[in-house]
C-alpha positions as CSV (number, residue, x, y, z in Angstrom):
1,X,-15.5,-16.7,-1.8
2,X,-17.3,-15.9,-5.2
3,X,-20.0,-18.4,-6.3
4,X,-21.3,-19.9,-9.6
5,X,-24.2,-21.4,-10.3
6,X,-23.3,-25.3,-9.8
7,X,-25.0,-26.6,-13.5
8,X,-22.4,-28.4,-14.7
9,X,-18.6,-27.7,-13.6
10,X,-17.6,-28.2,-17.3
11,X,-20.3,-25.8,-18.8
12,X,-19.0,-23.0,-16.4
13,X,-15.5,-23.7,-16.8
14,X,-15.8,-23.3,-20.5
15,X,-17.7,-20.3,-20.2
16,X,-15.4,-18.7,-17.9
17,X,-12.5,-19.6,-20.5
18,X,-14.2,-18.0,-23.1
19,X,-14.7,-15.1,-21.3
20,X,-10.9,-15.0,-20.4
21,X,-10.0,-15.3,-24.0
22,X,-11.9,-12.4,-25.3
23,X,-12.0,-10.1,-22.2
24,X,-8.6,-10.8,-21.6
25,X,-6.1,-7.5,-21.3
26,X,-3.1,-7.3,-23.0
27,X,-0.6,-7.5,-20.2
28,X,-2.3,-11.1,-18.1
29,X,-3.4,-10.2,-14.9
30,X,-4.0,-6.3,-15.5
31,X,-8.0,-6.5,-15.2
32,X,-10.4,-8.5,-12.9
33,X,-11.6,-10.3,-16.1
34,X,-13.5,-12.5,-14.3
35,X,-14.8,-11.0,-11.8
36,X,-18.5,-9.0,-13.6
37,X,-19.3,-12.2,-14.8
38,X,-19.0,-13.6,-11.8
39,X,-20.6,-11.3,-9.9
40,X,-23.6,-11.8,-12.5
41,X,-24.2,-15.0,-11.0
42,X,-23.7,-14.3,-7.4
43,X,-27.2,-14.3,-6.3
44,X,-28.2,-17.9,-8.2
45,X,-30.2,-20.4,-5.7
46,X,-27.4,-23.1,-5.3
47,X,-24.0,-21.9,-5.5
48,X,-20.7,-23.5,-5.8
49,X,-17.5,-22.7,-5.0
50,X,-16.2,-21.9,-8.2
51,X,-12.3,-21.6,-7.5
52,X,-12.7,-25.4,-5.8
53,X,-15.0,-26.8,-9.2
54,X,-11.9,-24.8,-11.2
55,X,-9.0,-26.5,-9.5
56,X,-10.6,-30.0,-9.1
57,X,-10.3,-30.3,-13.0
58,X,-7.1,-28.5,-13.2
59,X,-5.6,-29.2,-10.5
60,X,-2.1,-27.7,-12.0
61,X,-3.5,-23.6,-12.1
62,X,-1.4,-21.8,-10.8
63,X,-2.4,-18.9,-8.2
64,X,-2.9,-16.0,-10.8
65,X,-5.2,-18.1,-12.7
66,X,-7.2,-19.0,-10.1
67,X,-7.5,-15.2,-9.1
68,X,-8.7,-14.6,-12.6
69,X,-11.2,-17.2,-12.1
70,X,-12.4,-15.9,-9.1
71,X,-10.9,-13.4,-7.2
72,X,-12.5,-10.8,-4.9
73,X,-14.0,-7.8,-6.5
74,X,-11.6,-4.4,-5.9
75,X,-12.6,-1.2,-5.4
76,X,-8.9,-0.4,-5.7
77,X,-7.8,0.4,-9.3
78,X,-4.4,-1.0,-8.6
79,X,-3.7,-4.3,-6.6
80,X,-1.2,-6.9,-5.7
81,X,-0.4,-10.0,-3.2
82,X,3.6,-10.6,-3.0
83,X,5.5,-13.4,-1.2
84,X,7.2,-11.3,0.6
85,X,10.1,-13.7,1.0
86,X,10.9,-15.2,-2.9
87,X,9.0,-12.4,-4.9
88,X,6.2,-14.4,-6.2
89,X,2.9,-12.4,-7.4
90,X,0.2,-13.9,-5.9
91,X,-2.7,-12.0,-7.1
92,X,-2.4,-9.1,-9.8
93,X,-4.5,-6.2,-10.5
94,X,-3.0,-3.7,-12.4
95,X,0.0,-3.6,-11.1
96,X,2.0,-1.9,-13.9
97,X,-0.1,1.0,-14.0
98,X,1.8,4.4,-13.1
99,X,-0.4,5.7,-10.5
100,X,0.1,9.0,-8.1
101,X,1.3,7.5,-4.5
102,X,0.5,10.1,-2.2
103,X,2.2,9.6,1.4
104,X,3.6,6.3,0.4
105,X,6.2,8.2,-0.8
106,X,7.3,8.6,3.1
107,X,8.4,5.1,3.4
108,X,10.9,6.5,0.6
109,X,11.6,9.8,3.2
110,X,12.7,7.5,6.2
111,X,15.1,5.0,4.3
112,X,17.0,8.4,3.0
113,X,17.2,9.5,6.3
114,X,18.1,6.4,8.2
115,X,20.7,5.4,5.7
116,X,22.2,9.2,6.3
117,X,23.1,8.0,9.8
118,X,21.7,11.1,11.4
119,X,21.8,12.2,14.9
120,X,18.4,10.9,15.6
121,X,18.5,12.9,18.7
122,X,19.2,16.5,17.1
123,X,16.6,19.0,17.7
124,X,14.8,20.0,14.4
125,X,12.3,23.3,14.9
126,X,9.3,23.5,12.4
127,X,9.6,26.7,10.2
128,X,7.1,28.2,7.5
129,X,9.1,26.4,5.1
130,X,6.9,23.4,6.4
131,X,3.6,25.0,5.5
132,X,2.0,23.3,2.5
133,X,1.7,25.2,-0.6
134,X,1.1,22.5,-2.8
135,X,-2.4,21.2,-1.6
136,X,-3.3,23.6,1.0
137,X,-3.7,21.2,3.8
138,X,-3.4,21.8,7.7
139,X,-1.1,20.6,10.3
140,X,-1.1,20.3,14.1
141,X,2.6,20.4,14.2
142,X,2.4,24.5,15.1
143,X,5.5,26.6,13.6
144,X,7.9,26.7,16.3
145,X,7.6,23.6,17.8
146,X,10.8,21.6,18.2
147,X,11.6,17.7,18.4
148,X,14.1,15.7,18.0
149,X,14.7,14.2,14.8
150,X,13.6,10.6,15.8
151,X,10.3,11.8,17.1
152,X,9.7,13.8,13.6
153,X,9.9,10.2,12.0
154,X,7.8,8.7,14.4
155,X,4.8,10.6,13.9
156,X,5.7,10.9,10.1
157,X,5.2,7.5,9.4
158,X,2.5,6.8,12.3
159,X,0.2,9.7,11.4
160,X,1.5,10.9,8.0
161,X,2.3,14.1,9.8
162,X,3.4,15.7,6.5
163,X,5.7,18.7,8.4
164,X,7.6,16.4,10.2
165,X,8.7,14.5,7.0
166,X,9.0,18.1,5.1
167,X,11.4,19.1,7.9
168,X,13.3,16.4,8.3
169,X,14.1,16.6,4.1
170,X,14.8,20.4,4.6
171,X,17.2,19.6,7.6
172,X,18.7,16.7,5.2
173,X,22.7,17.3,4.4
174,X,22.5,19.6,1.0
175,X,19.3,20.4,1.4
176,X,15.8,19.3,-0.2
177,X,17.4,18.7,-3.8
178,X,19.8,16.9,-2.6
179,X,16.9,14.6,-0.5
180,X,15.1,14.2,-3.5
181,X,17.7,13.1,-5.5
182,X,19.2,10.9,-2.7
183,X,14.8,9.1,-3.2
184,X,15.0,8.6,-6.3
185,X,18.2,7.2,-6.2
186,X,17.5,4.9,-3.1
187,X,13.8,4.1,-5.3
188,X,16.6,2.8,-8.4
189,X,18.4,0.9,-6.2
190,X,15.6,-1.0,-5.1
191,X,14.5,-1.8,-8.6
192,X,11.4,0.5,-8.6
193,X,11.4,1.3,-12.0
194,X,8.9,3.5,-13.0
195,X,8.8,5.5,-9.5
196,X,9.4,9.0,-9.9
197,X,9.5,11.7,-6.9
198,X,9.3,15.6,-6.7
199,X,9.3,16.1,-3.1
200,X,9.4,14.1,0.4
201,X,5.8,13.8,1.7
202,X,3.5,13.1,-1.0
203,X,1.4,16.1,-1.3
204,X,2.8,16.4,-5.0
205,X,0.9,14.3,-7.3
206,X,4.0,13.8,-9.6
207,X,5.5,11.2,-6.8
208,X,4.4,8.2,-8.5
209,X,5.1,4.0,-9.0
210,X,3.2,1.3,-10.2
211,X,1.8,-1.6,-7.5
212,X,5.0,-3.5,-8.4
213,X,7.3,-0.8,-7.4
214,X,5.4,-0.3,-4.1
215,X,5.9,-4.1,-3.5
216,X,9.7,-3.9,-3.6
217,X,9.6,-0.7,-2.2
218,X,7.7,-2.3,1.3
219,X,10.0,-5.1,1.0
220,X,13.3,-2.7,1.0
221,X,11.8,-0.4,3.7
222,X,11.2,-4.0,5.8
223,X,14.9,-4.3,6.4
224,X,15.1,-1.3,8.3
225,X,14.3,-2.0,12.5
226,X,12.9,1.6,13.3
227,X,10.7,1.9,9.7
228,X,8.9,-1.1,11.3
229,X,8.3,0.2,14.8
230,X,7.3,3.7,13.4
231,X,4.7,2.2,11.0
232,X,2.7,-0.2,13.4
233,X,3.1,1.8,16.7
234,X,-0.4,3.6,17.2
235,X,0.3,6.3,20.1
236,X,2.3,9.2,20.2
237,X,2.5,12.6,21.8
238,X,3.5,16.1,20.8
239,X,4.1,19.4,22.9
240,X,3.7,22.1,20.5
241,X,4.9,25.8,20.5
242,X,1.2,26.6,21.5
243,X,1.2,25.8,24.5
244,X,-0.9,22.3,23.8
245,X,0.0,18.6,23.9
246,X,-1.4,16.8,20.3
247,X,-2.3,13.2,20.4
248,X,-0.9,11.1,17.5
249,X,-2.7,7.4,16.1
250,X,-1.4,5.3,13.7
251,X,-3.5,6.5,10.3
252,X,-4.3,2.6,9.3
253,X,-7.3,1.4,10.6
254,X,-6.0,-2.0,10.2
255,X,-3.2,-1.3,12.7
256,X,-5.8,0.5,15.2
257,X,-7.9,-2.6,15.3
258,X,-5.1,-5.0,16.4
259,X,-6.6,-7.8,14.6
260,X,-4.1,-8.5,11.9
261,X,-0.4,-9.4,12.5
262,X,1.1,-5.8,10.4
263,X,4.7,-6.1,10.4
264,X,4.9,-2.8,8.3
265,X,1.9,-0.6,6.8
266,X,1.8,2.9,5.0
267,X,-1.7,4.7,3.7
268,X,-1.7,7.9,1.7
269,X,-4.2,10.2,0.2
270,X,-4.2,12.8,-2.2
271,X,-7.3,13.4,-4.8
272,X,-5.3,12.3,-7.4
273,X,-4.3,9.2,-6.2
274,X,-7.5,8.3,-4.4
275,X,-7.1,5.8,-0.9
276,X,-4.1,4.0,-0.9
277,X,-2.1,1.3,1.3
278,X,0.7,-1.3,1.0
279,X,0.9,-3.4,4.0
280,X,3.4,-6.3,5.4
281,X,1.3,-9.4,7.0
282,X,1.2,-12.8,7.0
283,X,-1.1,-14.9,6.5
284,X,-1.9,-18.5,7.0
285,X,2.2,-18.4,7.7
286,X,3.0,-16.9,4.4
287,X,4.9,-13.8,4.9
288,X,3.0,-11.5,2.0
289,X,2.8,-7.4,0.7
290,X,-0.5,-6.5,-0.2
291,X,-0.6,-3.0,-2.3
292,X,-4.2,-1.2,-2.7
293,X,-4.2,2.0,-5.2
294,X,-6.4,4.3,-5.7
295,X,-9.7,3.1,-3.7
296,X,-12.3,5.3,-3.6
297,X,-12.6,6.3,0.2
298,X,-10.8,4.6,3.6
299,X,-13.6,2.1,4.3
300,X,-13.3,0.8,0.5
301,X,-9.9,0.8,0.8
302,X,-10.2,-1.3,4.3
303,X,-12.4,-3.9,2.9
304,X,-9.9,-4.4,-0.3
305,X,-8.0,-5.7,1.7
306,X,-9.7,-7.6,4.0
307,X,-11.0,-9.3,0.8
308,X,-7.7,-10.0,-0.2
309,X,-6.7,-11.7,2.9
310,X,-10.0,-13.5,2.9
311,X,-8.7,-15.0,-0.6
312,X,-5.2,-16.1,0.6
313,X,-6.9,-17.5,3.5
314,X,-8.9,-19.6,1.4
315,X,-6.0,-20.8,-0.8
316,X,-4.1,-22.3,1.8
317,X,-6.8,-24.0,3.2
């Protein structure tokens, strides 16, 4: 928890309001107002807790004024904490920003194809449609090498493997327009309103949402058993077409840890949308989405949103 200087709990208070009432963006909740001024006083002999000196003489705040008051300090350009259950915004950063979304945009992918009702066990053989011409990148998943459609997902969502998701689309009844269109149809009808997307995997930098589309879409993609599974599992195993077995993890270091109860979890990366995650927890019994956009490497990203647990932790106490 941030600290202020303990002087007097009124003197602060009216400081911080002024603060908030000059600093203060025009959409509430779209900056860390509070948070360089409190940071200015962070290494005071001292300290206070100044969320508990803030609620003991307003004891009716509600949770986004108490973040503004003193929430963590983001790396993340974009943030939110959601109940996942009623839709409450529990801490707000952002979050109507239009921001690239990288692979998150895979979460998007698997709900097409699950609600398809494929044959999850049809053979699908990666072709050089798969290679990436958009940004370049590499893949372990040789040309040639077949799998069944179930275990492209798996490793699509696990590791982000973008050629699985890419052939999966391709393979998609009426081809990749038609999976496109079936996304951003699927993104509509989950109320994701400024969420826009060009192609399946994320490598385009047009795929894009705002932290509050990315909370609805986590809390659509919940509902679906395998999306789950694939998300939080951390081990799988390919035999490609050269001859070699590739080892799969899950691409969260959260999830490889095994520390936090993750119901669901996507990261994605791309240089235009910096290190990104939206995750499905709970904490201190609250079922809750946390979104983190645009961070500027994994361990920033990581510590996000450790932070942001650390504060939901601390309001329930």
């Amino acid at each position: 928890m941030i600290n202020l200087l303990p002087l007097r709990q009124w003197h602060w208070v009216s400081i911080l309001g002024a603060s908030l009432f000059f600093a203060m963006p025009t959409v509430a909740g779209d900056l860390d107002v509070l948070g360089q001024f409190i940071k200015q006083q962070q290494n005071q002999n001292g300290q206070e807790s100044a969320l508990t000196s803030f609620i003991s003489n307003h004891p009716d705040a509600n949770l986004e004024t108490q973040a503004q008051i003193a929430g963590p300090l983001l790396n993340s350009q974009s943030a939110l904490i959601m109940n996942s259950n009623s839709g409450e915004i529990l801490y707000q950063k952002n979050i109507h920003q239009i921001r690239s979304i990288a692979s998150i945009s895979k979460l998007v992918s698997a709900m097409v194809i699950l609600d398809a009702n494929l044959d999850m066990n049809e053979p699908i053989t990666i072709t050089e449609d798969e290679v990436d011409r958009i940004k370049n990148t590499t893949s372990r998943l040789s040309i040639g090498t077949t799998m069944t459609r179930r275990e492209l997902l798996h490793i699509g969502l696990m590791s982000s493997e973008n050629r699985a998701i890419h052939a999966l689309a391709r393979t998609y009844p009426g081809g990749m327009a038609n999976f496109v269109m079936d996304m951003n149809r699927k993104a509509a009808q989950l109320g994701m309103t400024n969420a826009q997307f060009y192609e399946p995997t994320g490598l385009d930098p047009r795929n894009m949402a705002t932290a509050r589309d990315l909370a609805l879409l986590v809390r659509g993609a919940s509902q679906y058993p395998l999306i789950r599974e694939f998300t939080t599992d951390n081990y799988g195993s390919v035999y490609t077409s050269t001859g070699k077995t590739q080892i799969y993890h899950n691409s969260n270091a959260l999830v490889r840890e095994g520390s936090w109860p993750i119901l669901l979890q996507k990261t994605g990366y791309i240089r235009e949308a910096g290190r990104s995650m939206v995750v499905q927890t709970s904490i201190q019994n609250q079922p809750v989405i946390i979104v983190l956009l645009n961070s500027a490497s994994s361990s920033t990203r990581v510590s996000d949103a450790r932070a942001l647990r650390s504060w939901m932790m601390q309001q329930t106490l």
